[in-house]
C-alpha atoms as one frame of an Amber mdcrd trajectory, in Angstrom:
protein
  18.145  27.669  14.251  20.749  27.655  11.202  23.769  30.511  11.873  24.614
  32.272   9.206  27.998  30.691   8.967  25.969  27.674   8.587  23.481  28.852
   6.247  26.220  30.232   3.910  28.807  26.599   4.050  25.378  25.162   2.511
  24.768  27.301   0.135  28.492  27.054  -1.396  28.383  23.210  -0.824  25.095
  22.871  -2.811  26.593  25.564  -5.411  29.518  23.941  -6.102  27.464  20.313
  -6.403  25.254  21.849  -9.077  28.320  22.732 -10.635  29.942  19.161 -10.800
  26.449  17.748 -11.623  25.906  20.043 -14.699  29.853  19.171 -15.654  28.409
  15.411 -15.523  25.652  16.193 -18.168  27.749  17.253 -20.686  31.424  15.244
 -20.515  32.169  12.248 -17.705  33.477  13.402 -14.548  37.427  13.437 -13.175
  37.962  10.991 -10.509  38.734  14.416  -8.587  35.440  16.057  -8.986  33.761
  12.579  -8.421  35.707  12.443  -5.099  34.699  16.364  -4.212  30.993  15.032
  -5.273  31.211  12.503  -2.764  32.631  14.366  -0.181  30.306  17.345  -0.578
  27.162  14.886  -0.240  28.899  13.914   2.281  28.788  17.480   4.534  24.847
  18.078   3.389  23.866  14.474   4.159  25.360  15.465   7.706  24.482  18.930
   7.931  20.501  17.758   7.269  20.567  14.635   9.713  21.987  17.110  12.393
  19.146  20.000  11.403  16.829  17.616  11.528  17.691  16.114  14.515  17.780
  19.362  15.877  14.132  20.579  14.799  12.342  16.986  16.050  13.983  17.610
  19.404  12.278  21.180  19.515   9.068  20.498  18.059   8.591  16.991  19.975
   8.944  19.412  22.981   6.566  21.818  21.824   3.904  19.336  20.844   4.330
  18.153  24.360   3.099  21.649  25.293   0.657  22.777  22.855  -0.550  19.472
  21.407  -1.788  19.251  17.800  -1.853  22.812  17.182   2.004  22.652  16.908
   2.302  21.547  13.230   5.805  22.111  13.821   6.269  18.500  14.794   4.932
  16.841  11.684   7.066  18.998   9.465  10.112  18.292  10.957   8.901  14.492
  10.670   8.128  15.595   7.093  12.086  17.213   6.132  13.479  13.981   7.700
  11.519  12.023   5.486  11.880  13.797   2.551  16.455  13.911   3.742  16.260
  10.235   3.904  14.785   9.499   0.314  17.818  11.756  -0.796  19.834   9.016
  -3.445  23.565   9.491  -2.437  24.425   6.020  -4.432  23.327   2.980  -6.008
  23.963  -0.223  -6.916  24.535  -0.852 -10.272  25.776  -4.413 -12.133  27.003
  -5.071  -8.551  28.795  -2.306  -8.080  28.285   0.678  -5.822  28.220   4.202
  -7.640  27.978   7.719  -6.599  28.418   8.978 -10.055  25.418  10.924 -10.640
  26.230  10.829 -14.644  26.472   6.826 -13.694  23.360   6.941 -11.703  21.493
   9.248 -14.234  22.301   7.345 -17.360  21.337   3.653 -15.417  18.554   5.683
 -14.933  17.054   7.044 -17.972  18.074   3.430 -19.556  15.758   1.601 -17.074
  12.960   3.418 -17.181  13.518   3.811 -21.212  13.067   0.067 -21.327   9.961
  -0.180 -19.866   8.271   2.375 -22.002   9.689   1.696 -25.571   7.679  -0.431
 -27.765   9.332  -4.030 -27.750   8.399  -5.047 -31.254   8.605  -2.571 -34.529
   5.454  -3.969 -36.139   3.281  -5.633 -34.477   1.107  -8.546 -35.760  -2.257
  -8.353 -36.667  -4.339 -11.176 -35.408  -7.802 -12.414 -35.625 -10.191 -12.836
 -32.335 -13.346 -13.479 -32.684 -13.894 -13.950 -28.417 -12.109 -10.721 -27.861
 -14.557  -7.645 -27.582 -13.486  -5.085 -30.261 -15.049  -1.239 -31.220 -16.341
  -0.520 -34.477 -15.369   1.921 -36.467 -19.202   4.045 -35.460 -17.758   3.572
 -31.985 -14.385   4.674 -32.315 -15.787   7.843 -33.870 -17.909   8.007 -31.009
 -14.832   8.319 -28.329 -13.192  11.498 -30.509 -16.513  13.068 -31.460 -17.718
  16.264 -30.477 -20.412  16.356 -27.622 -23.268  18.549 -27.683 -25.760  20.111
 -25.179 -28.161  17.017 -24.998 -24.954  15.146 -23.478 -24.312  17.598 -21.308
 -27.937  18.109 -20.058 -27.816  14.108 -19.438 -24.889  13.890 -17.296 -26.239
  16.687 -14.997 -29.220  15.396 -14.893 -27.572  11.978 -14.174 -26.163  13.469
 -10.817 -27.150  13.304  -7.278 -29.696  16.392  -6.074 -27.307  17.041  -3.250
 -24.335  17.017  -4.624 -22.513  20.442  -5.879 -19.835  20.730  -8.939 -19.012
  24.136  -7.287 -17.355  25.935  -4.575 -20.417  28.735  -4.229 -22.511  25.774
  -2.978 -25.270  25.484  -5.254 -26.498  21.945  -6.033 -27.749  20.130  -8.456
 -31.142  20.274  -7.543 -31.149  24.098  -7.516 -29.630  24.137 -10.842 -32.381
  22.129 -12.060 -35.128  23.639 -10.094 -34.182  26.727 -11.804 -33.424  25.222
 -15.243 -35.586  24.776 -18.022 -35.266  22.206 -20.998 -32.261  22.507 -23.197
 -33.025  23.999 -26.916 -33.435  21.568 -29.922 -30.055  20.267 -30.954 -28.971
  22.288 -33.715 -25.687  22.469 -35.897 -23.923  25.367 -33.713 -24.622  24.093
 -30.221 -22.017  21.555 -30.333 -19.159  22.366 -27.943 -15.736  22.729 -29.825
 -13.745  21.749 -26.181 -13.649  20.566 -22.909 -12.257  24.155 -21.295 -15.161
  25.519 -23.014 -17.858  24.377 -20.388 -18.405  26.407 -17.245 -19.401  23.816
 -14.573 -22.829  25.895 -14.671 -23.124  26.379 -18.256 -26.531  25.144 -17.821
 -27.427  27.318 -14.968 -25.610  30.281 -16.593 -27.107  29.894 -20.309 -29.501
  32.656 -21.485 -31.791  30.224 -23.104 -32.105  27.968 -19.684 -32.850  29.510
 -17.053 -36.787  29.820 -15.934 -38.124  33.035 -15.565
């Protein structure tokens, strides 16, 4: 177990790190505060390898013991993990950094390479071989769906399977269900987060007497 002296050098360590890191966001760092960066990563880095040295020790003992109802042991596995994907550095161009404005900017430039478009206007070409969507079909993907579709794709699934945590199936739903009213202008469903997974089951006009 942590002290409280302990407890209360990480707290101010990882305080005074937010500090510096929020400093980095807005102007570029002093080669002071990106030494005090360093050296503050420094203590945590060796604060967690030593806490989580500590809590495998006692929880590969207790697993000894109690077996697998000691989670205890896979957590601290877990923290130590999680401690050693911590990025204290990289490389970048070569060069080791431990900037985090460095290491932030490389960052959002890599990744904001791979997801900008490449060319401003793209060409339009002609292929006949390629399989292309109408324009009927490509109203088809945005249009509205209506009870028919949803009474097909229940109907579509397995008797024994449920869409439910209460446990009824599909084959009670439709046991207990009868046909869906004639397709009509209002019976179209305006949204996804409109259908209750039993909207079938539940509707007035469904269920069997």
């Amino acid at each position: 177990m942590e002290s409280i002296k302990e407890q209360g050098e990480l707290g101010l360590w990882e305080s005074e790190i937010r500090v510096i890191e929020v400093k980095a966001e807005s102007q570029p760092l002093s080669s002071d505060d990106l030494q005090k960066h360093g050296s503050l990563k420094q203590k945590i880095s060796i604060h967690h390898e030593r806490r989580n040295l500590d809590i495998r020790q006692k929880a590969r003992a207790r697993w000894a013991l109690e077996g697998d109802e000691n989670s205890s042991y896979f957590h601290g596995l877990f923290k130590a993990h999680s401690s050693s994907n911590r990025i204290n550095g990289m490389v970048i161009n070569g060069n080791w950094s431990t900037s985090p404005d460095h290491i932030k900017n490389y960052a959002f430039e890599f990744f904001k390479s791979k997801f900008s478009e490449p060319l401003g206007q793209r060409p339009t070409f002609l292929l006949p071989s390629v399989a292309t969507l109408s324009e009927v079909e490509k109203g088809l993907l945005i249009s509205i769906f209506n009870l028919e579709e949803i009474r097909m794709a229940v109907w579509d699934c397995g008797n024994d399977k449920s869409p439910g945590p209460d446990g009824f199936t599909f084959g009670f739903i439709k046991d207990k269900t009868t046909h869906l009213p004639k397709q009509t202008s209002n019976t179209h469903v305006q949204s996804i987060n409109d259908i209750d997974p039993f909207i079938i089951y539940h509707h007035p006009l469904l269920v069997a007497s």
